[in-house]
N, C-alpha and C positions, 0 to 999 in steps of 0.2 A: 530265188537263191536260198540255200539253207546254212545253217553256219552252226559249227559246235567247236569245244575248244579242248585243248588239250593242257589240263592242268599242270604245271610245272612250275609253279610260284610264280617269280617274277621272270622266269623263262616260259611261260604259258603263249598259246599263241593259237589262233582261230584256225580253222578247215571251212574254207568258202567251196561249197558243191553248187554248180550251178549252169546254165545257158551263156555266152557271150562275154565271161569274165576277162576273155585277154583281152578285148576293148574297156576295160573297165582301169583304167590307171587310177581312182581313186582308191581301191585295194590295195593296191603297191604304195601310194605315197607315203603314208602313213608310216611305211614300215624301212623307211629311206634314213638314212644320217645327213645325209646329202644326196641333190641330185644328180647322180651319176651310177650308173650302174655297169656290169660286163654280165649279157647272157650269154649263156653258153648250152649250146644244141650240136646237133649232129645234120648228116646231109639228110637224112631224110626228112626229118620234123623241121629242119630253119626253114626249108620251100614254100612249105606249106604254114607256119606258123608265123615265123618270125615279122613278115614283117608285117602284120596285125597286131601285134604286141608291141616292135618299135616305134609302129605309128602313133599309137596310146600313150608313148610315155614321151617321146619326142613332143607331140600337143601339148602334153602339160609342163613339158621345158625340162625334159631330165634327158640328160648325157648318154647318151649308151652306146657301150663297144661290145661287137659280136665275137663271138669265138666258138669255130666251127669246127666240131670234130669229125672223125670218122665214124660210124656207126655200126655198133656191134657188139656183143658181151666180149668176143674175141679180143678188144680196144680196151676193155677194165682192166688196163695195166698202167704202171709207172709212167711207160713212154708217153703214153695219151695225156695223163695228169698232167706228166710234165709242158706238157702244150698249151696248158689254163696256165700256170706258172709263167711262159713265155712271153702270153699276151699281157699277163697283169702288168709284169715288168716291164715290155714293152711300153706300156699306157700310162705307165707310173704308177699305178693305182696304188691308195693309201687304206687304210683301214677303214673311213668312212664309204669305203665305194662298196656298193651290194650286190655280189655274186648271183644271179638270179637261172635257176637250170629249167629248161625249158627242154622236155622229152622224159623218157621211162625210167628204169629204173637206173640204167648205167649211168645215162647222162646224171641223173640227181642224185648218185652214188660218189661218182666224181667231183662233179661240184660240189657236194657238202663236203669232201675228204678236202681239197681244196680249200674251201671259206675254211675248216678249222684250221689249216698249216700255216695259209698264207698270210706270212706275220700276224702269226703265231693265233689268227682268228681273226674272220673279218666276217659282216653279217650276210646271210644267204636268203634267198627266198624259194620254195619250191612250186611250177608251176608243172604238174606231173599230164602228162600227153596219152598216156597206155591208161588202160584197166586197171593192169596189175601193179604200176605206179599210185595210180589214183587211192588205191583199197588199200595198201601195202607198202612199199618201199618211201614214200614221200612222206609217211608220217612218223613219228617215233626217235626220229634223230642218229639213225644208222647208218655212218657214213663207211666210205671204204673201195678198194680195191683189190681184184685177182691175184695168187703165186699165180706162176705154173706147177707147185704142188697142193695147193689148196683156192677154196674159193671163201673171199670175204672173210680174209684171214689176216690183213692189214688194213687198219681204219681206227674210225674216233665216231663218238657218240659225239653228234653234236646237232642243235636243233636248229630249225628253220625258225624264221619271222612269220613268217605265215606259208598256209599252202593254198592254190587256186586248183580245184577239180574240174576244167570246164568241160562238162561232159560231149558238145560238140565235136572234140579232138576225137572221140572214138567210133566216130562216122568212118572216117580214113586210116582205122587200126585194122589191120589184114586178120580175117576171122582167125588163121592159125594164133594171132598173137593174143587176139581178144577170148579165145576159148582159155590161154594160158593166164590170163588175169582170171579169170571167171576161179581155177584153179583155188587161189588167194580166197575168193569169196568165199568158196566151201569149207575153206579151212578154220571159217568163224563158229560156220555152224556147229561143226566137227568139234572144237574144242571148249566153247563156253557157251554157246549158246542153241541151244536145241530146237528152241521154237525159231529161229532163224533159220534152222538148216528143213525145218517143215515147210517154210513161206518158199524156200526154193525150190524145193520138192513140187509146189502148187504150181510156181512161177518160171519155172526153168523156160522154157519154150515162149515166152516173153522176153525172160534176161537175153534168150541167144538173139533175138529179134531186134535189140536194140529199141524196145518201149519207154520211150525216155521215165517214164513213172515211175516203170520198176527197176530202169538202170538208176534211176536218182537213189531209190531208197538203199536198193546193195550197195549202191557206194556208203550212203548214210551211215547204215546199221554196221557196217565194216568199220569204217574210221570210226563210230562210235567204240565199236568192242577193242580196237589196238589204242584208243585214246583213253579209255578205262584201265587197259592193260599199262599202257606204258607211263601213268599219273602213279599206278601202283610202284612199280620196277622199273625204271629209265635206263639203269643199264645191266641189266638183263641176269640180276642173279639169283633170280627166282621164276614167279610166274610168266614176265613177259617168254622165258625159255619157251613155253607151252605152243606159239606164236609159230616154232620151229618145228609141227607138224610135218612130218615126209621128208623135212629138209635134210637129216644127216642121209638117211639115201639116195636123196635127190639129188646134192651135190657132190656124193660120190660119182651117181651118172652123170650130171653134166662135166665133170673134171675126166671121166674115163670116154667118154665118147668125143670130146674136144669141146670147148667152151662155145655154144651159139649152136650146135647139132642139136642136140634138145631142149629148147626154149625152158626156162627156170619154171614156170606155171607147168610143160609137161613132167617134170622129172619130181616137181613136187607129186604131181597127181600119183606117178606109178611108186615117187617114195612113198606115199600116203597109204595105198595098197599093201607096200607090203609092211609097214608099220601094222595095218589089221591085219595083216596074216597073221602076225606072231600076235599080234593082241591077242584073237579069237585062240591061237595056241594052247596060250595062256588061263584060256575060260575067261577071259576078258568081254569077248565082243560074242554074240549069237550070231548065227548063220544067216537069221533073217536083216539084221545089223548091217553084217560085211554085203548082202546084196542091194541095202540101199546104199550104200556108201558105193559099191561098183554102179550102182544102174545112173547116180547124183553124176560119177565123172562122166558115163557116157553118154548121158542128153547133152552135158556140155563139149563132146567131142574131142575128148582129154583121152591120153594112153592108160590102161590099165596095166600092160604088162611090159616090169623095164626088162633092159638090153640083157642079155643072158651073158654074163663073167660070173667068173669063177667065185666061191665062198673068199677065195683065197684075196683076190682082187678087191671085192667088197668091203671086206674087214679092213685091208692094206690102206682103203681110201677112207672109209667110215672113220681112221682115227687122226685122220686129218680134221680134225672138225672143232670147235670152238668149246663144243659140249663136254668135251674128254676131260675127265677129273681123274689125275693119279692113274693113267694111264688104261682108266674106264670108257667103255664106249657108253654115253646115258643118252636112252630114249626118247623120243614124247610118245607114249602111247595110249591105248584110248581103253575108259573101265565103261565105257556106252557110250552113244551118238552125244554128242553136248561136254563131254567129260575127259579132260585127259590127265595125264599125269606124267613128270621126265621121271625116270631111272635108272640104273643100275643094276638093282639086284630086282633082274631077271635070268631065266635059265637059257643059259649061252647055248645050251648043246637046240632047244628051239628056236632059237637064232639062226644058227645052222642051219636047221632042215627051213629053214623058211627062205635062205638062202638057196640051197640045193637043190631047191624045189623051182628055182628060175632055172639052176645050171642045166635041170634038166629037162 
């Protein structure tokens, strides 16, 4: 097992990566007010997970009530939330009780949106099932939920007790999903770290293989770069922004296509794309640049080219976004592979044609 931490004072809290950690209830205890806990999973990961997890903690005499959702980004709404809300009530459950989310990124989106509301904050544990959980969504303390006009446009910062990576769970992650975590990975390399996005470069065809070595260390080197990132910025008014590579177009595409049509890891890839289009626009990025950055998504079996709407459409969804200062759409864009930077003041009118340039 490996273990790094994510500095945040006395809100600091460890990342266990490792083989066999849901039998491991000595992980969780520690991190308990009492023994009682509510996980909460979906139908497809409680089948297979849960009750390896309840066995572990029920042996060591901790209480726990399941709470089963349906499964889906389509479900990252109120209605769903309100379902964790249900069962708490239902259970009684008091502020010592620890929320524990068991699955990807929804389910641990939820729950943590959850553990902050539920009077008024109660403690969570994130044990993330996906890739692109593991690398990304279970670390950094971003909780939240869907509109139907925007996505992860309601929610609270708020941090986990610990997280469990075990990477076993990504035996039984369906390649479409685990190519869209891989997604997440690139997106390290892409903005801080170069020599990371070179190891992938070597190692791709390992990563897609499921080499426990080198899936241990992307996970590593990943939650090391967003636990650097988010020690700096917690709640994202600076660099952690940079994190949000591809994302203001990606979740344009996932919001204009319907929520769960393009897996969040695809729509980042194809936002990623055209974030370099307009980079290279810009004299940003070189030609030979934007082809390793296309040839990186397609070893990992990622879309390079999103859904063709209108400039009109794009724009209309891009300012739905978190990012939008003063009625600015700002970027993360990239000055070379390893480098990015958000902004503003770029030229709108290459915005456009990089837009145009899908319509057509």
């Amino acid at each position: 097992m490996q273990t790094l931490e994510v500095k945040l004072g006395d809100r600091s809290y460890p990342i266990h990566i490792g083989k066999g950690l849901l039998e491991q209830a000595d992980l969780v205890l520690p991190h308990l007010k009492r023994k009682q806990v509510a996980i909460v999973s979906n139908t497809t990961v409680a089948p297979l997970y849960m009750p390896t997890l309840v066995k572990a903690l029920e042996t060591a005499g901790v209480n726990v009530i399941q709470i089963i959702l349906p499964d889906g980004e389509a479900y990252k709404n109120t209605e769903t939330l309100n379902l964790i809300y249900d069962a708490l009530l239902k259970h009684r459950c008091e502020r010592s009780t620890t929320l524990i989310a068991l699955g990807g990124g929804v389910i641990g989106d939820l729950t943590g949106y959850a553990a902050a509301t539920y009077l008024r904050g109660v403690p969570f544990i994130q044990i993330p099932t996906t890739l692109l959980s593991q690398v990304d969504s279970s670390v950094g303390g971003k909780t939240g939920i869907n509109h139907p006009l925007g996505k992860n446009m309601i929610g609270a910062f708020y941090q986990p007790k610990v997280v469990l990576a075990d990477i076993n769970t990504l035996q039984t992650l369906p390649p479409r999903e685990y190519s869209a975590g891989v997604a997440e990975v690139i997106k390290y390399g892409l903005i801080r770290d170069a020599d990371f996005f070179d190891w992938l470069e070597r190692n791709m065809p390992q990563l897609m293989a499921l080499d426990e070595q080198v899936v241990s260390y992307a996970i590593y080197r990943s939650c090391q770069n967003k636990a650097e990132v988010v020690a700096i910025d917690e709640h994202e008014s600076g660099e952690r922004a940079l994190l949000n590579l591809g994302h203001t177009f990606g979740h344009a595409i996932e919001n204009a296509m319907g929520y769960g049509v393009w897996l969040h890891g695809e729509a980042v890839a194809a936002g990623t794309m055209l974030a370099a289009d307009l980079s290279q626009r810009l004299a940003w990025l070189s030609e030979q640049e934007i082809a390793r950055i296309s040839a990186i998504f397609q070893s990992a079996n990622l879309p390079l080219t999103p859904p063709k709407l209108s400039p009109e459409k794009y724009l209309a969804l891009m300012q739905l976004d978190k990012k939008v200062a003063d009625g600015q759409i700002r970027l993360v864009l990239q000055q070379g592979i390893g480098k990015a930077v958000m902004t503003a003041d770029y030229d709108k009118a290459l915005l456009n044609q990089t837009l145009e340039a899908i319509a057509a």
